[in-house]
Residue frames as a rotation matrix with the C-alpha (Angstrom) as fourth column:
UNK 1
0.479 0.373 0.795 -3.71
0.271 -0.924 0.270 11.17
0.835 0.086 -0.543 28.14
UNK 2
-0.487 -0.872 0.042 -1.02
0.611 -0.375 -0.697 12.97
0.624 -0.314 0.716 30.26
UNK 3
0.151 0.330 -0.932 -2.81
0.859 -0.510 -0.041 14.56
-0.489 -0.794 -0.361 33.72
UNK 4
-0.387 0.357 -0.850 -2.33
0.410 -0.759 -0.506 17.83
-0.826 -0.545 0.147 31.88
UNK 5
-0.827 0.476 0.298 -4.38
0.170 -0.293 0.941 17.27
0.535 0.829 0.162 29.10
UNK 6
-0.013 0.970 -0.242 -7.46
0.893 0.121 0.434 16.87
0.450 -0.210 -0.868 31.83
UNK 7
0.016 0.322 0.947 -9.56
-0.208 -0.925 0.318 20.28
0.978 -0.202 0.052 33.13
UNK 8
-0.772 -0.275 -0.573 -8.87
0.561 0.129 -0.818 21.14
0.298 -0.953 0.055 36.83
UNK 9
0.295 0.877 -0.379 -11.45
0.797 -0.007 0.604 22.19
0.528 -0.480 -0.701 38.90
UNK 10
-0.132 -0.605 0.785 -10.42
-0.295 -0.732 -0.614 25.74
0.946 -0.313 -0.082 40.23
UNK 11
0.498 0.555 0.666 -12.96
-0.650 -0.270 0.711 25.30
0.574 -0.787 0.227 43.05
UNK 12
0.861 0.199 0.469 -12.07
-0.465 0.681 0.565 21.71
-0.207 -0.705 0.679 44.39
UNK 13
-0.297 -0.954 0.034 -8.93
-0.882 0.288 0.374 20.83
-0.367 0.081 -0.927 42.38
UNK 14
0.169 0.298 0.940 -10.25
0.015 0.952 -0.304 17.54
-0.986 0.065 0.156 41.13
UNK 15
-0.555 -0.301 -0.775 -9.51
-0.569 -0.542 0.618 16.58
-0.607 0.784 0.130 37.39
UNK 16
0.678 0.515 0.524 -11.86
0.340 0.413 -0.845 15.46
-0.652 0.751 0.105 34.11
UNK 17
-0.306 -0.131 0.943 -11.90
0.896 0.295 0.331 14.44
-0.322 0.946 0.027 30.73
UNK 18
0.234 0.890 0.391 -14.25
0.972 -0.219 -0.083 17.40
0.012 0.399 -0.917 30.25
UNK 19
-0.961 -0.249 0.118 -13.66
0.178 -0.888 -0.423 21.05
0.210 -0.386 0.898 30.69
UNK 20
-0.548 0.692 0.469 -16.53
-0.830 -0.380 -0.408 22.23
-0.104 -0.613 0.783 33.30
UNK 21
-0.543 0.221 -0.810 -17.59
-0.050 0.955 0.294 18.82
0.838 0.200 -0.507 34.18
UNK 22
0.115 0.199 0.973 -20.18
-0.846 -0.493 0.201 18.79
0.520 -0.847 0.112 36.51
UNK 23
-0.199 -0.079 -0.977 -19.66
0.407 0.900 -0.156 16.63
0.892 -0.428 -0.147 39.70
UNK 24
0.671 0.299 -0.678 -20.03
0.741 -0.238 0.628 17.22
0.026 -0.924 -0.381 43.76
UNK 25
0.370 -0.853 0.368 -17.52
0.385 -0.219 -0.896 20.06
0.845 0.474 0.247 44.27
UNK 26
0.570 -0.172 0.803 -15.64
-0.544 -0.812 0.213 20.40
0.616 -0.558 -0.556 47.02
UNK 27
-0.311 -0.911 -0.272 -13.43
-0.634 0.412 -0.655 19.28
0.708 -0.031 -0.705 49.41
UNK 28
0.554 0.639 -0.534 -14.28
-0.352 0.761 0.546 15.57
0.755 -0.115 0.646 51.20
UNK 29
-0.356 -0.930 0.093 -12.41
-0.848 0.280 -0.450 13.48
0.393 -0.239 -0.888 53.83
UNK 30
-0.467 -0.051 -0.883 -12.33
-0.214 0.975 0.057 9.70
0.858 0.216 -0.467 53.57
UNK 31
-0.825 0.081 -0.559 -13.35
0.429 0.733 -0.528 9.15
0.367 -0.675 -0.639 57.15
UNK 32
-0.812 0.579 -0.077 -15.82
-0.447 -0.700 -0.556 11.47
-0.376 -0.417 0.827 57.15
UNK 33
0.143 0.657 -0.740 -17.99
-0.897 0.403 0.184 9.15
0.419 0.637 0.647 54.26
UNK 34
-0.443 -0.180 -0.878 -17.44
-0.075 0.984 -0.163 6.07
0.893 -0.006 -0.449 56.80
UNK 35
-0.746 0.206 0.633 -18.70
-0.564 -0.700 -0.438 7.82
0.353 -0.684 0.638 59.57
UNK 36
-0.143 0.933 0.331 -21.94
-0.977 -0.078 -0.200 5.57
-0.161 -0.352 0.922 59.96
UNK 37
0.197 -0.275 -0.941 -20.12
-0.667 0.666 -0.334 2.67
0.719 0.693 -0.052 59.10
UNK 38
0.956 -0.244 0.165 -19.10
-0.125 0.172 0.977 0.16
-0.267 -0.954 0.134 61.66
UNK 39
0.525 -0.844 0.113 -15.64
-0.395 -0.124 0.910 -0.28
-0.754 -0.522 -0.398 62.27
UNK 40
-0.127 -0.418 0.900 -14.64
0.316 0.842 0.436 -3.25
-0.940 0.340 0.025 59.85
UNK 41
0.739 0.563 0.370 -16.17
0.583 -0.260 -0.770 -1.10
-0.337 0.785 -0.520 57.20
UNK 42
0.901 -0.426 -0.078 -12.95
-0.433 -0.883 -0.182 0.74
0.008 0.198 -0.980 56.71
UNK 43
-0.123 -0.983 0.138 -10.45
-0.735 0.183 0.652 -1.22
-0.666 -0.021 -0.745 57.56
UNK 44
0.156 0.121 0.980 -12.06
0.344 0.923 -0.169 -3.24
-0.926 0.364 0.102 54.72
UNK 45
0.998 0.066 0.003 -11.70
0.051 -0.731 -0.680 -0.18
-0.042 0.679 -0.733 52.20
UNK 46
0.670 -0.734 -0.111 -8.13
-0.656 -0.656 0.374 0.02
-0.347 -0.178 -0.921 53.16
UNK 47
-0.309 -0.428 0.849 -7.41
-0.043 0.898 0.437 -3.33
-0.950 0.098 -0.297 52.28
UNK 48
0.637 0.309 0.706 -9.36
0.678 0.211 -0.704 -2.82
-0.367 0.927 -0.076 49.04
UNK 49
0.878 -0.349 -0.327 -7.74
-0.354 -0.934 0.048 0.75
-0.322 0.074 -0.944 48.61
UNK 50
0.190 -0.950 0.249 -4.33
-0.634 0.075 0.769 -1.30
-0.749 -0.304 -0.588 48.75
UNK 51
0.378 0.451 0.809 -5.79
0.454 0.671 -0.586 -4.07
-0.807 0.588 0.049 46.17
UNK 52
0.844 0.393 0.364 -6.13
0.469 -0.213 -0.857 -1.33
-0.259 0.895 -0.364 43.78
UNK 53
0.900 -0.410 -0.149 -2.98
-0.346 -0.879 0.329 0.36
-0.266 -0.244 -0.933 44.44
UNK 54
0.109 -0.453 0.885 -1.24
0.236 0.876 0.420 -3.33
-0.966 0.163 0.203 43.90
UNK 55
0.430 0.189 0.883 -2.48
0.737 0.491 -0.464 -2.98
-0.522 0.850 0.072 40.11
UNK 56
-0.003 -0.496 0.868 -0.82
0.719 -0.605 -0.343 0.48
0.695 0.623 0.358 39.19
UNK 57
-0.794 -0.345 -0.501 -0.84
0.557 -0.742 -0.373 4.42
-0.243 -0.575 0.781 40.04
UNK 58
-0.192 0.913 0.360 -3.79
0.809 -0.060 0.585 5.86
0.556 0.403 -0.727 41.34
UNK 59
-0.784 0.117 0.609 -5.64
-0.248 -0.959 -0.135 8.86
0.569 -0.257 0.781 42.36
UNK 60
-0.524 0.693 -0.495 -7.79
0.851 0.410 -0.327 8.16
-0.024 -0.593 -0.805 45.64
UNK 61
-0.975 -0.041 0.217 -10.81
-0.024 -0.958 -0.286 11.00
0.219 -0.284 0.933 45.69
UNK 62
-0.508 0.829 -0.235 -13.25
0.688 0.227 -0.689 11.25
-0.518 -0.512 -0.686 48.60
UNK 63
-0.514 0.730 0.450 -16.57
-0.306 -0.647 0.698 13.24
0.801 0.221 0.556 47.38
UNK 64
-0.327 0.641 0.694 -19.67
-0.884 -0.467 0.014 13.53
0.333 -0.609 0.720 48.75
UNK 65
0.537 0.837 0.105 -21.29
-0.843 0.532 0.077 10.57
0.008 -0.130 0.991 48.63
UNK 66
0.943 -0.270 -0.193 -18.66
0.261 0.963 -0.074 7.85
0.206 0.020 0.978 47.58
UNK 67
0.283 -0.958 0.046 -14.66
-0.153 0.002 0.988 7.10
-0.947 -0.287 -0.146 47.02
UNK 68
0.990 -0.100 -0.096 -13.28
-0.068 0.254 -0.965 7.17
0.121 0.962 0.245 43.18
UNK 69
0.518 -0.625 0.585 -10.70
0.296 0.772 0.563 5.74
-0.803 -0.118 0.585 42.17
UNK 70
0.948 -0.063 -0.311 -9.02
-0.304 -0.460 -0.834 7.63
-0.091 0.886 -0.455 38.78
UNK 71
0.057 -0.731 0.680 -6.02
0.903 0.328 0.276 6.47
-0.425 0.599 0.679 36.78
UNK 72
-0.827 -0.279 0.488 -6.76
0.559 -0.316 0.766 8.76
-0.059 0.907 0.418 33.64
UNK 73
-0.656 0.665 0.357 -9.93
-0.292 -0.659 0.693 8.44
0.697 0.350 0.626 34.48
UNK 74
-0.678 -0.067 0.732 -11.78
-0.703 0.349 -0.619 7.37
-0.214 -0.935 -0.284 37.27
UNK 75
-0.593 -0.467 -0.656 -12.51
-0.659 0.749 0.063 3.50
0.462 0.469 -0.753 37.22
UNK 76
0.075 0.659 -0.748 -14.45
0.848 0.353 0.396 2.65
0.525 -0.664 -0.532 40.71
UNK 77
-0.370 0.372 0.851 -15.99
-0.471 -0.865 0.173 3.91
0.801 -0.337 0.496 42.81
UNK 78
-0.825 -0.006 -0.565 -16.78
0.485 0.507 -0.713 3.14
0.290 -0.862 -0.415 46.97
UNK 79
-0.020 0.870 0.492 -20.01
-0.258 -0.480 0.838 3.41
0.966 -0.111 0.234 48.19
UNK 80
-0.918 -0.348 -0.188 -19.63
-0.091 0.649 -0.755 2.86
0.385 -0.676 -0.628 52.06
UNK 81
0.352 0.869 -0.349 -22.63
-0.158 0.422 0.893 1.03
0.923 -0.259 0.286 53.68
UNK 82
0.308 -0.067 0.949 -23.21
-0.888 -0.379 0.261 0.32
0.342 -0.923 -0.176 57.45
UNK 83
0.370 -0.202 0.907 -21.98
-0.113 0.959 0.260 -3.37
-0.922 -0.199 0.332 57.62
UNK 84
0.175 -0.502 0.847 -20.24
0.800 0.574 0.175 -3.59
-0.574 0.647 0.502 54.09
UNK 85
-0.346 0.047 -0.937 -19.05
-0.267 -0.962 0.051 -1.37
-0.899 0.268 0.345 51.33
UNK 86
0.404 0.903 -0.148 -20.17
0.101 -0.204 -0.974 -1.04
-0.909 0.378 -0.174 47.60
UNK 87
-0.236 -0.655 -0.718 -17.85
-0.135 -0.709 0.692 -0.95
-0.962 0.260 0.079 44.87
UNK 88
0.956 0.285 0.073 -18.89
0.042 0.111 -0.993 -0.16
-0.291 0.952 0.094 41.05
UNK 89
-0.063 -0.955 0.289 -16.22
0.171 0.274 0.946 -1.13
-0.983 0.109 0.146 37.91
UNK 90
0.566 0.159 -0.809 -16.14
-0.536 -0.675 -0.507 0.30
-0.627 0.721 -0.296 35.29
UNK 91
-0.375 -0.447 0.812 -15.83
0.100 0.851 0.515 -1.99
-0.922 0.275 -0.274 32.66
UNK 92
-0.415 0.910 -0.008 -16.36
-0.458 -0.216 -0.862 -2.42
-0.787 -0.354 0.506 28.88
UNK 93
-0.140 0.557 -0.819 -18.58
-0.373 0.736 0.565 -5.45
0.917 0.384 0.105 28.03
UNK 94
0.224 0.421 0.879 -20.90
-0.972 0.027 0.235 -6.35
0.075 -0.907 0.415 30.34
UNK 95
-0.749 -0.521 -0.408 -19.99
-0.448 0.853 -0.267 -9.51
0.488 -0.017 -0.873 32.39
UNK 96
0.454 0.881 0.135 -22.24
-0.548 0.157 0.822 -12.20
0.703 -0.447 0.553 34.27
UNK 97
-0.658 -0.654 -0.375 -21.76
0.156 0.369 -0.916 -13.62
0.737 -0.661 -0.141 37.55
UNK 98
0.336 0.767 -0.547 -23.58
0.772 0.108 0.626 -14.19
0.540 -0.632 -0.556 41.21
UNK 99
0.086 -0.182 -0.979 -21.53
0.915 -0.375 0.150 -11.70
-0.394 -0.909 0.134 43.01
UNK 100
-0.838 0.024 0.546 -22.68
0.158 -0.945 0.285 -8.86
0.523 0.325 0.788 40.71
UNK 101
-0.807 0.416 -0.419 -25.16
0.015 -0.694 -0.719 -6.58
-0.591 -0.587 0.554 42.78
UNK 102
0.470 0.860 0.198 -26.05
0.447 -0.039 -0.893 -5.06
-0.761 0.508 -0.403 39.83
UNK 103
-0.394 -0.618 0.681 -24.83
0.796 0.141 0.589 -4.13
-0.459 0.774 0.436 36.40
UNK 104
0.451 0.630 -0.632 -26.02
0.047 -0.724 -0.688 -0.50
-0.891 0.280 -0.357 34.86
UNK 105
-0.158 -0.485 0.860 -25.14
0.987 -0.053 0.151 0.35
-0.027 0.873 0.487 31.08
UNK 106
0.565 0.369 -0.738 -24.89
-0.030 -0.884 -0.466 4.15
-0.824 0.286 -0.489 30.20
UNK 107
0.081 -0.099 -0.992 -23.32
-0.881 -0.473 -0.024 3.52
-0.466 0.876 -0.126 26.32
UNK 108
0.615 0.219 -0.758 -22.65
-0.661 0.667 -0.344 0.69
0.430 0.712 0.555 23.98
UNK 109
0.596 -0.219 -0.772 -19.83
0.364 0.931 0.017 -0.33
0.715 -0.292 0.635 25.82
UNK 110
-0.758 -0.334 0.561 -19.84
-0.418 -0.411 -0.810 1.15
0.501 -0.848 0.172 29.54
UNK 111
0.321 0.605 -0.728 -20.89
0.211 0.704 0.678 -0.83
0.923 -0.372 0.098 31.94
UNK 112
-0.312 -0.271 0.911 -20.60
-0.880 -0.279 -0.385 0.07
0.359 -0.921 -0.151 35.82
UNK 113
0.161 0.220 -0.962 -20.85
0.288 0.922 0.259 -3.86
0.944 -0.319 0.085 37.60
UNK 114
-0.078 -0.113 0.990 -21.26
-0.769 -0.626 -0.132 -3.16
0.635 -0.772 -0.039 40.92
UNK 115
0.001 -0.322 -0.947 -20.04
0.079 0.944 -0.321 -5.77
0.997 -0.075 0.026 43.95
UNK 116
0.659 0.380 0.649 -20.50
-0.330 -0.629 0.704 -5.71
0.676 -0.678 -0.289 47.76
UNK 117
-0.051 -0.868 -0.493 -17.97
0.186 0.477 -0.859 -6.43
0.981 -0.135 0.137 50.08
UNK 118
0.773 0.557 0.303 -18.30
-0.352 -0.020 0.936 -7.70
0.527 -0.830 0.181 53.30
UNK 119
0.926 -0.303 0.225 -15.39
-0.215 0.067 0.974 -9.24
-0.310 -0.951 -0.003 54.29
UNK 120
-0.299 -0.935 -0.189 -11.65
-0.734 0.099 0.672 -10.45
-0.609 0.340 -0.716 53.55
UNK 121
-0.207 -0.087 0.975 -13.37
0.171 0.977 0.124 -13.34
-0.963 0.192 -0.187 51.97
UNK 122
0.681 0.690 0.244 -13.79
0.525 -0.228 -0.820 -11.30
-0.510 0.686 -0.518 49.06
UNK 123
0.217 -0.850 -0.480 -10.56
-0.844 -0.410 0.344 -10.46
-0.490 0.331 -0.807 48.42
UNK 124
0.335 -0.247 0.909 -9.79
0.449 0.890 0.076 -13.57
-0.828 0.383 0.409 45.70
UNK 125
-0.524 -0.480 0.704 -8.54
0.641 0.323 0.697 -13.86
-0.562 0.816 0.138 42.41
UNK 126
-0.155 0.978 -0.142 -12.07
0.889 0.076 -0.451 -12.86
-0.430 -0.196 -0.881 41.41
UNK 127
0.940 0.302 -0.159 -12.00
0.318 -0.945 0.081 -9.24
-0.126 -0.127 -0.984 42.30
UNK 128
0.209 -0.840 -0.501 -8.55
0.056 -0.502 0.863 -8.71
-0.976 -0.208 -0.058 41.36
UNK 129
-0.459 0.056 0.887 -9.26
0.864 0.263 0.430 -9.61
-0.209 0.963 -0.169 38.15
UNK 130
0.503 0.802 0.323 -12.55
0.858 -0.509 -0.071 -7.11
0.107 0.313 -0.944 37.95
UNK 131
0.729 -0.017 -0.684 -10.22
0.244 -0.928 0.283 -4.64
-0.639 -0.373 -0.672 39.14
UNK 132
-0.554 -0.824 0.122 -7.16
0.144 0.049 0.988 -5.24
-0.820 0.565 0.091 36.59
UNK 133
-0.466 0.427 0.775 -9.88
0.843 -0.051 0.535 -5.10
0.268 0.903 -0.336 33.43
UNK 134
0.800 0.486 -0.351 -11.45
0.575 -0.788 0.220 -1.48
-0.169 -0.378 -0.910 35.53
UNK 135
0.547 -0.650 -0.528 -8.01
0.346 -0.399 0.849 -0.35
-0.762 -0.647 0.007 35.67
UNK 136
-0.600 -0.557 0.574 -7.36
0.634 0.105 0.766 -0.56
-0.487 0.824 0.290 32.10
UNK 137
0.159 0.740 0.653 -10.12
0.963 -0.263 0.063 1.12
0.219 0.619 -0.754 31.49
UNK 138
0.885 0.203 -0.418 -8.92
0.371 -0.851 0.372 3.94
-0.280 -0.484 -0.829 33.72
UNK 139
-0.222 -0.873 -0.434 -5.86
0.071 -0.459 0.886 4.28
-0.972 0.166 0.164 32.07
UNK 140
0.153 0.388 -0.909 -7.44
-0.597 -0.697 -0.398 4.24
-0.788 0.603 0.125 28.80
UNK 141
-0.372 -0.664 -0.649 -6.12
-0.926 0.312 0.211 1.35
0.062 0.679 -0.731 27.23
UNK 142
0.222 0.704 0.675 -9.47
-0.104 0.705 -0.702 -1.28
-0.969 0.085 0.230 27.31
UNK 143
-0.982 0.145 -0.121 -9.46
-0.040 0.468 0.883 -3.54
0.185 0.872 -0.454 24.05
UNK 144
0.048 0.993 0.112 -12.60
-0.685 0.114 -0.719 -3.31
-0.727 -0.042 0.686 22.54
């Protein structure tokens, strides 16, 4: 799906699958949703930010509350925390594993797996994987 098959947001500019999709509207800024973070809490996003950028071409977009991540469609999502950050994947078939958080289903096969990240040791193989099988999904091309 070609960026101008999706519905633009007059207000905020942001783009969906949907036409009048509802979401936070307006305009965000990245350091403004780290704000209460300590320090390492960002320059650990940027390193993830770069992760994800490694695996293709993406669309970074701060909102209110988190950071998404959109290919086609948007894939993860950053929740920043005060000592670590948050990041759900969109994935689908649900996977199992200790360093899942927590795992939410919203259809037969959409799963959000959700992973916390505290430090560089969490940059591995691991999570580059979770993010290469998220990424497919954001470009639309997941084998089901």
């Amino acid at each position: 799906m070609p960026e101008s098959d999706l519905w633009t947001c007059p207000e905020c500019g942001n783009t969906f699958v949907i036409a009048n999709m509802w979401h936070s509207c307006g305009r965000f800024e990245l350091d403004a949703l780290f704000e209460r973070s300590e320090p390492q809490v960002i320059r650990l996003y940027r390193q993830f930010e770069a992760l994800v950028r490694s695996v293709g071409e993406i669309k970074v977009i701060p909102q209110k509350t988190r950071i998404s991540f959109q290919a086609q469609v948007r894939f993860i999502g950053v929740y920043p925390r005060k000592n670590y950050f948050l990041a759900g994947f969109w994935l689908k078939e649900e996977r199992t594993g200790d360093r899942f958080r927590k795992i939410e289903q919203y259809g037969p096969h959409d799963f959000v797996h959700q992973v916390e990240i505290h430090s560089e040791d969490d940059f591995d193989d691991w999570l580059l994987g979770l993010i290469r099988e998220a990424f497919k999904v954001g470009e639309r091309r997941h084998i089901r």
